[in-house]
C-alpha positions in Angstrom: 98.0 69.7 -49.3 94.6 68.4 -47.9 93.2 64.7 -48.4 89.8 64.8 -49.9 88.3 61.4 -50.2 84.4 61.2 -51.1 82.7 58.2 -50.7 79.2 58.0 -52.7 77.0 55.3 -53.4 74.0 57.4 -55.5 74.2 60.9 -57.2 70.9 62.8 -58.5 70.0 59.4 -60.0 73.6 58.1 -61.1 75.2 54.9 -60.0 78.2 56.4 -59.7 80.1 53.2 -60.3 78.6 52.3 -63.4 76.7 54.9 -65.0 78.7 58.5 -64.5 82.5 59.3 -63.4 83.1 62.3 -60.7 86.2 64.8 -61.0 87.2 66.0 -57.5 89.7 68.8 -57.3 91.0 69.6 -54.1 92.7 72.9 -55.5 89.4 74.5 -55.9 87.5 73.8 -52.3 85.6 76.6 -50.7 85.7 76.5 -47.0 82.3 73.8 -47.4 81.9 73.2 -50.8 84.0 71.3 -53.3 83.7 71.2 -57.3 82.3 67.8 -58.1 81.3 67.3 -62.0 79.5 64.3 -63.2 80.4 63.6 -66.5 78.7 60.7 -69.0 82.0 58.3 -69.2 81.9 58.9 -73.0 82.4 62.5 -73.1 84.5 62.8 -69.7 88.2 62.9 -71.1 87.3 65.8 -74.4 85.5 68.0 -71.5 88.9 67.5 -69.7 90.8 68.7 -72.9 88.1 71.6 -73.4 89.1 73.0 -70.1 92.3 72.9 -70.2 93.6 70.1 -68.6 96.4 67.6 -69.6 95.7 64.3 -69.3 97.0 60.2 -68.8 95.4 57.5 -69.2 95.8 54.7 -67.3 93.9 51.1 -68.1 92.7 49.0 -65.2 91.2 45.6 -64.7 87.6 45.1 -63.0 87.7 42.3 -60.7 84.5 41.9 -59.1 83.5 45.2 -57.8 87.4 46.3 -57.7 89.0 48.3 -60.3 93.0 47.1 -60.6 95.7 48.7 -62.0 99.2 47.1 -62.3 101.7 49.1 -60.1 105.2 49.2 -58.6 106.3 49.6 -54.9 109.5 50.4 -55.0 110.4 48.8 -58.0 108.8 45.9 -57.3 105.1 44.8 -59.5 102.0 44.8 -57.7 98.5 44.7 -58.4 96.5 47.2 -56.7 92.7 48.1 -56.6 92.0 51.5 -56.2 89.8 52.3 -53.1 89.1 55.9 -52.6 87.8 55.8 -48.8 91.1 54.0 -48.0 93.2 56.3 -45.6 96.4 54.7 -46.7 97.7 52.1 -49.0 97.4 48.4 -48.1 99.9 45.6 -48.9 100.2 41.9 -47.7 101.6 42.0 -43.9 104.5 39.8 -44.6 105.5 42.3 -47.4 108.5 44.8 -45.3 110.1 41.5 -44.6 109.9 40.1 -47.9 111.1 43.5 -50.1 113.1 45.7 -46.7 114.4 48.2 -48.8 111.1 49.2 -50.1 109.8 50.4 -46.9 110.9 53.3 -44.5 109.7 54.4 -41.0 108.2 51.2 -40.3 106.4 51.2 -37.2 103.8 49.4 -35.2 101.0 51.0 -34.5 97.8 50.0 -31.9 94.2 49.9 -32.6 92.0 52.2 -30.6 88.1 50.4 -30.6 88.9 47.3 -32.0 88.9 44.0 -30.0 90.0 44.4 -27.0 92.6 47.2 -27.5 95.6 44.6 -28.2 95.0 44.5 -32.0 98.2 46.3 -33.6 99.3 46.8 -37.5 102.8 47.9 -39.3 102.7 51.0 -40.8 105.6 52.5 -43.0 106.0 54.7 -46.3 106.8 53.5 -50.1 106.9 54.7 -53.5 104.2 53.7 -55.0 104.2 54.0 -59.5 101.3 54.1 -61.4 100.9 55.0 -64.8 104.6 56.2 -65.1 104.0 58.8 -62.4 105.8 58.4 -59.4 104.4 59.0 -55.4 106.8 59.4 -52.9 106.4 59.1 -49.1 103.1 57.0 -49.9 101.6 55.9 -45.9 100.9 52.6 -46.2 99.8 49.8 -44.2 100.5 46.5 -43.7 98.1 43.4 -42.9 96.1 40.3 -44.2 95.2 40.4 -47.3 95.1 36.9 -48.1 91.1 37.2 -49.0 92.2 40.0 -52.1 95.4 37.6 -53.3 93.4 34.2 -53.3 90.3 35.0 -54.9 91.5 38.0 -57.2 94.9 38.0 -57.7 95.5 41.4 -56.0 98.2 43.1 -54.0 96.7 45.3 -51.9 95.0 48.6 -52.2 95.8 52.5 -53.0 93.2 55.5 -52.5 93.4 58.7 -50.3 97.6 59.0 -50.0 97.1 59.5 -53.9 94.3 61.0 -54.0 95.8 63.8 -51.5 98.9 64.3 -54.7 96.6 63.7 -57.9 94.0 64.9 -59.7 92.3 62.4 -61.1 89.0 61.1 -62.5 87.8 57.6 -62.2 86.0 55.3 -65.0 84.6 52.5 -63.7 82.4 51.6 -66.9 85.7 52.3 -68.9 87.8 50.6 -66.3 90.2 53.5 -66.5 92.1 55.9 -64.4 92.9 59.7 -65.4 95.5 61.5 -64.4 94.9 65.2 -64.7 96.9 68.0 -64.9 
């Protein structure tokens, strides 16, 4: 499966985060053109339904700009804000020592074109639940995040690595993901 992340500030005169909700799905790409519907956050979830989609809800928290959703990696609770340009998951860079059985394949990894080329980070995989659904082999990252955890209370980040496994359309005004099937 492909990873389709979008980033968009303004849409044909929606703010995007506050005004109208987008439903990406990367089933349906043509070789440069994917489906991307902008839907009033009122009527998003019954147009869902009309086409023929199951659906989940899952409630989030808006911190700030960030929209938070409680989580588990392996097992263990997190609070995560969704971020969809984020190319992998992000948790605190002490956190394979502190839960070791909730990471695999953990690896360091250098930094081309940042600094002076020294800069490294931990990479590995979890399992990352939210909303009851399960995501296996999730890539994740692992770094400061001492800024997210002091002044808002959050874990880390998901985006892309479930974005690339779900459908899913995202709420901001209701503070909500969906998980569509």
């Amino acid at each position: 499966m492909r990873t389709l992340c979008v980033k968009y500030r303004i849409v044909n005169g929606f703010n995007a985060s506050s005004d109208a909700v987008a439903f990406l799905d990367e089933e349906e790409l043509l070789p440069l053109l994917s489906l991307a519907v902008l839907l009033s956050p009122d009527t998003s979830h019954q147009w869902l339904l009309n086409e023929g989609y199951s659906c989940q809800t899952v409630s989030g928290v808006k911190k700030g700009h960030l929209l938070t959703f409680d989580c588990q990696v392996g097992g263990v609770p997190v609070v995560l804000a969704f971020d969809s340009g984020a190319q992998s998951n992000l948790l605190a860079s002490d956190w394979p020592q502190l839960h070791p059985t909730t990471v695999k394949g953990i690896k360091k990894t250098h930094l081309t074109g940042y600094g002076d080329g020294r800069a490294s980070i931990t990479k590995g995989k979890t399992t990352l639940t939210l909303g009851g659904r399960t995501f296996k082999k999730q890539q994740t990252a692992f770094s400061d995040v001492s800024h997210l955890k002091e002044s808002k209370g959050i874990d880390g980040l998901f985006g892309c690595e479930v974005l690339a496994k779900q459908k899913l359309l995202i709420s901001y005004k209701r503070h909500e993901l969906i998980l569509v099937d």
